[in-house]
C-alpha positions as CSV (number, residue, x, y, z in Angstrom):
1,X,0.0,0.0,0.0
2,X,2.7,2.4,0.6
3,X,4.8,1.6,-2.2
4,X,1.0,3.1,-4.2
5,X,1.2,5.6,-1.9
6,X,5.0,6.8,-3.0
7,X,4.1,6.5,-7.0
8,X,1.0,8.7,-6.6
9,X,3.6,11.5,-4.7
10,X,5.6,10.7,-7.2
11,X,3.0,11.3,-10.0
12,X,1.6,14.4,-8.5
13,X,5.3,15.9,-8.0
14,X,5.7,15.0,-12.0
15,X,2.3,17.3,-12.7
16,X,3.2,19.7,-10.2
17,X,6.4,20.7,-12.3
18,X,4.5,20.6,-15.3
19,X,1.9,23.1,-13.9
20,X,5.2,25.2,-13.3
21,X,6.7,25.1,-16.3
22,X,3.5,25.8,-18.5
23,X,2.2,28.3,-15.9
24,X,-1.5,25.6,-16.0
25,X,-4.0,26.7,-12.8
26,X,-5.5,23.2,-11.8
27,X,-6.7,21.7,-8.5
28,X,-3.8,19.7,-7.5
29,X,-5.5,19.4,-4.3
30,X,-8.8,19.7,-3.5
31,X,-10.3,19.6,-0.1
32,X,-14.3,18.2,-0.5
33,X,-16.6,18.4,2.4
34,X,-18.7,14.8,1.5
35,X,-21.0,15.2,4.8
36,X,-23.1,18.6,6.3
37,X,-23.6,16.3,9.1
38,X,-21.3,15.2,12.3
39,X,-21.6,13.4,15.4
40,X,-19.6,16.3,17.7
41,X,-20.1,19.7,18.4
42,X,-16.6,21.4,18.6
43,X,-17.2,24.6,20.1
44,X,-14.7,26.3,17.4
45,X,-15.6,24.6,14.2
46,X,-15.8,27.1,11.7
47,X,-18.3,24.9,9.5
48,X,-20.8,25.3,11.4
49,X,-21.8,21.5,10.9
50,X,-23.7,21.0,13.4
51,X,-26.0,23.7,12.9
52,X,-26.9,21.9,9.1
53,X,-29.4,19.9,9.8
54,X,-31.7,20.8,7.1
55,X,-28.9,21.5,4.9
56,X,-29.2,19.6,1.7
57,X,-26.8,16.3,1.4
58,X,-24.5,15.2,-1.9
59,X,-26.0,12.6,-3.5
60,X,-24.0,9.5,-4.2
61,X,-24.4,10.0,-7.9
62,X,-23.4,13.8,-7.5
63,X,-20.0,13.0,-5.4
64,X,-18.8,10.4,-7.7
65,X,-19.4,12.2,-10.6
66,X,-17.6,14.9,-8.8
67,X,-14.6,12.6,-7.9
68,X,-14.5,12.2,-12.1
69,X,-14.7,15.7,-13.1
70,X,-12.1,16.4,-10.9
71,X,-9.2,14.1,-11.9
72,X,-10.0,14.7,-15.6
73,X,-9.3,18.7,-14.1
74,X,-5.9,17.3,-12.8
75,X,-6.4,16.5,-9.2
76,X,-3.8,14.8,-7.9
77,X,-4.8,14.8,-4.2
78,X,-8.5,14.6,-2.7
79,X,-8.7,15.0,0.6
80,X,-12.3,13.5,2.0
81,X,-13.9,15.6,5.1
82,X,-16.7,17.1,6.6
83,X,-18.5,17.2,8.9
84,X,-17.7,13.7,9.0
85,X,-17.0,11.8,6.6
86,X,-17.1,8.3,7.9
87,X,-20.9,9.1,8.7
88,X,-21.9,8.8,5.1
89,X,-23.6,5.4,4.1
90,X,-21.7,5.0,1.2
91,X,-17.8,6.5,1.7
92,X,-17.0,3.1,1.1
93,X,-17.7,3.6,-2.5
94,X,-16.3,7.3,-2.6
95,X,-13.4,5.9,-1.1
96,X,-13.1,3.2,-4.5
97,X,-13.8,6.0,-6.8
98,X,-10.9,7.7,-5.9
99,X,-8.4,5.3,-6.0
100,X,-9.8,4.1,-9.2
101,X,-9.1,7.6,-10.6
102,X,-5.6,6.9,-9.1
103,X,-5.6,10.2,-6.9
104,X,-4.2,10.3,-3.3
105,X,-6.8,9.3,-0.7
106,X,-7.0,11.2,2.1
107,X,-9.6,11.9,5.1
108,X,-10.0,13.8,8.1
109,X,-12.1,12.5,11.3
110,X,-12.7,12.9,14.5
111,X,-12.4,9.1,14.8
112,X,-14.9,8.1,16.4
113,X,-16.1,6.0,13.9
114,X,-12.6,4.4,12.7
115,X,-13.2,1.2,14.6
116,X,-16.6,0.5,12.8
117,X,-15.3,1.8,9.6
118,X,-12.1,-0.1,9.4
119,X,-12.7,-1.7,6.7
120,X,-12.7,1.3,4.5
121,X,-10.5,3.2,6.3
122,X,-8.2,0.7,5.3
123,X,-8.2,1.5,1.5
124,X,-7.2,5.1,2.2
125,X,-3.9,6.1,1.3
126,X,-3.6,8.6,4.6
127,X,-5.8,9.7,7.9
128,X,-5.8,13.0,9.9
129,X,-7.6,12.5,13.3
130,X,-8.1,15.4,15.5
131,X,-7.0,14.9,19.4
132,X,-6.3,18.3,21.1
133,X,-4.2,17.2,23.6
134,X,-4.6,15.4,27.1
135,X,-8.0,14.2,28.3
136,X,-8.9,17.7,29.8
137,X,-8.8,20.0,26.9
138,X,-9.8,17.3,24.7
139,X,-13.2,16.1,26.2
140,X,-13.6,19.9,26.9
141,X,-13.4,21.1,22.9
142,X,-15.0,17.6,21.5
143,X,-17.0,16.4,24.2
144,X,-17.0,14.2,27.1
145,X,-15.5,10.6,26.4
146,X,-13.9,11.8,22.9
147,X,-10.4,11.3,24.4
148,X,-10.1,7.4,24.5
149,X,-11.9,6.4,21.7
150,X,-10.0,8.9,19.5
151,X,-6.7,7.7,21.1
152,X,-8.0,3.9,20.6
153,X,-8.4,4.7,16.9
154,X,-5.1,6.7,16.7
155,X,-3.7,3.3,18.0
156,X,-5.8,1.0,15.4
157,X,-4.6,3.2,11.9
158,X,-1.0,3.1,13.1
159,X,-1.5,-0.7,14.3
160,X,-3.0,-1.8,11.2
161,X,0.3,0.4,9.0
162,X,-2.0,3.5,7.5
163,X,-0.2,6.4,7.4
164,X,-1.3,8.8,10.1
165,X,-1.6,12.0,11.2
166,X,-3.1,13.9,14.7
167,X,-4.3,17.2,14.3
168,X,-4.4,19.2,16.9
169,X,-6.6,22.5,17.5
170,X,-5.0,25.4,20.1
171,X,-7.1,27.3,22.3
172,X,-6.6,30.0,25.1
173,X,-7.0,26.9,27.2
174,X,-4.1,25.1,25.8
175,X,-1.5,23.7,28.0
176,X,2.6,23.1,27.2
177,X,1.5,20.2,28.6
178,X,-1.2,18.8,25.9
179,X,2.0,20.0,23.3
180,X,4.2,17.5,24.9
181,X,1.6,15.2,25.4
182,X,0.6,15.1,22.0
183,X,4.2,15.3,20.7
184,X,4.9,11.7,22.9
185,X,2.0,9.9,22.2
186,X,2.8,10.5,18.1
187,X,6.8,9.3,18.5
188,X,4.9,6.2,20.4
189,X,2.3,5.5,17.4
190,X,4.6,6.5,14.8
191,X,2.2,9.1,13.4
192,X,2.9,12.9,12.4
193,X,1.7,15.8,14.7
194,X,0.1,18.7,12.9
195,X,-1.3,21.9,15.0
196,X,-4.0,24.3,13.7
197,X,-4.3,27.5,15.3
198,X,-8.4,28.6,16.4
199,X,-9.8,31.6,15.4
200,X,-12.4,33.9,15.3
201,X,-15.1,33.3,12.3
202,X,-18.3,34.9,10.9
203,X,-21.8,32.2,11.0
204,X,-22.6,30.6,7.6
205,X,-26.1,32.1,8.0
206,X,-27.6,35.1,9.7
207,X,-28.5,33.9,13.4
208,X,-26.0,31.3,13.2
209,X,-23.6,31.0,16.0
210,X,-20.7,33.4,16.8
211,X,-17.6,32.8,18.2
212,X,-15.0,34.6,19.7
213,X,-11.4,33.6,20.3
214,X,-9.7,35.9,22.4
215,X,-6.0,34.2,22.6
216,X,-3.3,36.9,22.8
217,X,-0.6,37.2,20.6
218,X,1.8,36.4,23.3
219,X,0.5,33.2,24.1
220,X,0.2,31.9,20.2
221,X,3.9,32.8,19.9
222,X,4.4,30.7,22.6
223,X,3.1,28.1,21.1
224,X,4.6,28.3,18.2
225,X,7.8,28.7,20.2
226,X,7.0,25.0,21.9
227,X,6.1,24.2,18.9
228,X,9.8,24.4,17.2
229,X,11.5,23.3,20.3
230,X,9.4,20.2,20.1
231,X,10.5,19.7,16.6
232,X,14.5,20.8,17.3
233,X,14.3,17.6,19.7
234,X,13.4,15.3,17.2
235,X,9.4,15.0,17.7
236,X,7.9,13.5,14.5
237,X,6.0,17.1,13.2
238,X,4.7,17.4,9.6
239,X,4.9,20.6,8.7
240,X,8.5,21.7,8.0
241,X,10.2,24.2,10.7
242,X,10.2,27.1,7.8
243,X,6.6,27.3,8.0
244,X,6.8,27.4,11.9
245,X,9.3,29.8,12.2
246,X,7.2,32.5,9.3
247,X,3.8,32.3,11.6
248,X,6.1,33.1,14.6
249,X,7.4,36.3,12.6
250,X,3.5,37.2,11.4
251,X,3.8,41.1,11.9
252,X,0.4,41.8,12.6
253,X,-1.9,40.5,15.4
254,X,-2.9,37.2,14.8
255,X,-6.1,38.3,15.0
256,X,-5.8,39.4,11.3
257,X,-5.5,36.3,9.4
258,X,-4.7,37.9,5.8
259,X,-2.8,40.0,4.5
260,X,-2.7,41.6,1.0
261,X,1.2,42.7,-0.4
262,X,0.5,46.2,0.0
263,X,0.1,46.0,3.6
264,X,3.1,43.7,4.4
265,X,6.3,45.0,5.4
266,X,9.1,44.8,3.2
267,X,11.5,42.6,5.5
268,X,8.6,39.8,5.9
269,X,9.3,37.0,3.7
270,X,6.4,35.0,3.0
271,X,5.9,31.8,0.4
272,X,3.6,32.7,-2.5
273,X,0.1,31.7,-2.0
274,X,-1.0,28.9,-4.3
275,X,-4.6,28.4,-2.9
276,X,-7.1,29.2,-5.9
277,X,-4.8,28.3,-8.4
278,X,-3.2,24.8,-7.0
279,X,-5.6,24.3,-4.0
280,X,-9.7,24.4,-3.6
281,X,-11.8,23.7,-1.2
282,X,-15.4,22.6,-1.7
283,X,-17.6,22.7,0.9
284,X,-20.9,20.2,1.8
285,X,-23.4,23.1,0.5
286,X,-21.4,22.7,-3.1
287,X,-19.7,26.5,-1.9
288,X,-16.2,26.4,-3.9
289,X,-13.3,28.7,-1.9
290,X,-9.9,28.7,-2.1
291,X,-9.6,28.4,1.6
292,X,-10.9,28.7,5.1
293,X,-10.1,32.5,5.2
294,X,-12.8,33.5,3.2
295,X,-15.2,30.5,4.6
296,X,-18.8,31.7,5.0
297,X,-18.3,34.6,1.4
298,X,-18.7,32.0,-1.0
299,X,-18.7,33.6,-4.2
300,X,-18.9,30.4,-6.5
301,X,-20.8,27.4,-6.1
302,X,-21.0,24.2,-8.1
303,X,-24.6,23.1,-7.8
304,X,-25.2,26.9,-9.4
305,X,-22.2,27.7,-11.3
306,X,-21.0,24.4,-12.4
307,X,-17.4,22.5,-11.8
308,X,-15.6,24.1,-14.7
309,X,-17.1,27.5,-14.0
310,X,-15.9,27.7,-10.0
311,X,-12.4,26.2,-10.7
312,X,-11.9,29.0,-13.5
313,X,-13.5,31.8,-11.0
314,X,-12.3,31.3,-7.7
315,X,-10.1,34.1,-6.3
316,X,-8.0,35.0,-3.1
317,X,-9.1,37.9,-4.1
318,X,-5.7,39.6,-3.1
319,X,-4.9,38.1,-0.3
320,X,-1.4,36.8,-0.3
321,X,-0.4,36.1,3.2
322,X,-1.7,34.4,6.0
323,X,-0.3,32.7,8.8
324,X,-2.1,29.6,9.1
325,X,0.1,26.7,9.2
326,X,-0.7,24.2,6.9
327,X,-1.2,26.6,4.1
328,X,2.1,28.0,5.0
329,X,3.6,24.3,4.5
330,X,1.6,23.9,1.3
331,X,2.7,26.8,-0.4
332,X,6.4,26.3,0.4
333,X,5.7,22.6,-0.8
334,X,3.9,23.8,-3.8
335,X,6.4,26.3,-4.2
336,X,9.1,23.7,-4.7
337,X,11.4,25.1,-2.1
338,X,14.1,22.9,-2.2
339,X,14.6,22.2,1.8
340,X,10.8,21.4,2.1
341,X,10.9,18.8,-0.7
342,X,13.5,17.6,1.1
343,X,11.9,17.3,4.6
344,X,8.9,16.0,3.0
345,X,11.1,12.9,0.8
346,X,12.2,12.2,3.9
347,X,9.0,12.1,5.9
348,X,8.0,9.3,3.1
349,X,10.8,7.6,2.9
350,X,10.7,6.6,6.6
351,X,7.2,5.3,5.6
352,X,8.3,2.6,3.6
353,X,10.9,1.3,6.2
């Protein structure tokens, strides 16, 4: 399964060149919300999923016809979320459809449903599953009880040899404790650590929920600070130290999450922004973005405007900064920077061991 795994990379770093060198805009990866519906209520989830109850699902026939419009577009990756995923009748066949179109398979849960769902979570080519940290802060973001059974399927993907991955979410509440926590408990299973930064967000729909994160600046720094100490000692982190060490030099509040080039200051080096052009994510309503920045403003949508018509129109609409840190990793990987194909080689070559 891994070797599959290394000759789809492969194949997606081969179109990923060719996109440079003919200057092509295509959804290399695409990020597709299957679900409106999941079985937690994370107070910070800016998806608002479990306020969708009436919202309308994807048909099985409309996602995989989806799944085939967008490897004929060029998609290389598909990352399966939600809401959550595993909740849908029929991932098992989404699941086939995309490794019949031979694109990476990836998914993001909360996990609870892993153990139930083995079976098709073992045809995935990769697995983020969010734990945010030690049983406190955890059971207090996802809900009481969350913590062992996401651990137990944590232990189960890594057990049965899928490549894994924990997510993490950082609140106000945070610990350095839930940092090192989660840092051990990843060298144990062998998986990668990822950590997303909350923040604040506007409601999908008028009346919807607001929420407001009020973590100061000093306290995200120092947890980015943990954060690249953690990795300096050898913890197994996936995003590469570059993309760590540009948040930490952000030169605005956090509390403003974008930035257009007019506004940033000349010594701030920051990758360029791929998202739009390389990256797209489509959300469980058919709402087409090219990130979580502008989550709620959807100005395409594919139900209305069609595939072909969202892909062409989407726009970051002059944002070209941020500091979130997966799209910081992404665009220095999209980028081609030398050093982060090189962390990243490595990173899969320990996979095949």
């Amino acid at each position: 399964m891994r070797l599959l795994l290394a000759r789809k990379r492969l194949k997606m770093l081969v179109g990923l060149i060719t996109s440079h060198l003919w200057y092509i805009r295509r959804p290399l990866n695409v990020y597709l919300a299957v679900t409106n519906r999941c079985n937690l209520k994370c107070y910070y989830c800016y998806g608002d999923y479990s306020e969708r109850g009436d919202w309308p699902e994807f048909t099985t026939e409309e996602l995989l016809s989806l799944i085939d419009d967008l490897s004929r577009a060029g998609t290389f990756l598909l990352q399966l979320q939600g809401g959550e995923p595993l909740l849908r009748d029929d991932i098992d066949l989404l699941v086939e459809r995309v490794n019949r179109r031979g694109m990476i398979c990836d998914m993001i849960t909360n996990g609870l449903l892993i153990e139930k769902k083995i079976e098709t979570v073992k045809k995935l080519d990769s697995i983020c599953i969010s734990l945010d940290g030690r049983r406190e802060i955890n059971d207090r973001n996802r809900g009481p009880g969350t913590f062992d059974r996401i651990v137990k399927s944590i232990e189960l993907t890594c057990g049965v040899g899928i490549p894994t991955r924990i997510n993490a979410v950082l609140t106000d509440e945070t610990e350095p404790e839930d940092l090192q926590f989660l840092a051990e408990l990843s060298r144990k299973q062998g998986a990668l650590l990822n950590f997303s930064l909350s923040f604040e967000y506007e409601p999908l729909r008028e009346g919807g929920p607001t929420h407001h994160f009020d973590v100061s600046d000093d306290r995200v720094r120092g947890f980015l600070g943990q954060i690249l100490r953690l990795q300096a000692e050898g913890y197994p982190l996936q995003f590469s130290e570059k993309a760590h060490e540009i948040a930490l030099k952000w030169p605005f509040s956090y509390q403003k999450r974008m930035a257009t080039p007019s506004e940033v200051p000349a010594g701030f080096k920051y990758p360029k922004c791929y998202h739009g052009d390389y990256v797209v994510f489509i959300d469980a309503d058919g709402s087409v973005y090219p990130c979580c920045n502008f989550w709620g403003k959807p100005k395409y949508n594919i139900r209305r405007d069609g595939l072909k018509a969202s892909l062409e129109g989407v726009s970051r609409e002059g944002c070209e900064a941020c500091y979130i840190l997966s799209y910081l990793d992404r665009n220095l990987l999209l980028g081609m920077k030398p050093n982060i194909l090189w962390h990243y080689a490595r990173k899969a070559l320990r996979e095949l061991r």
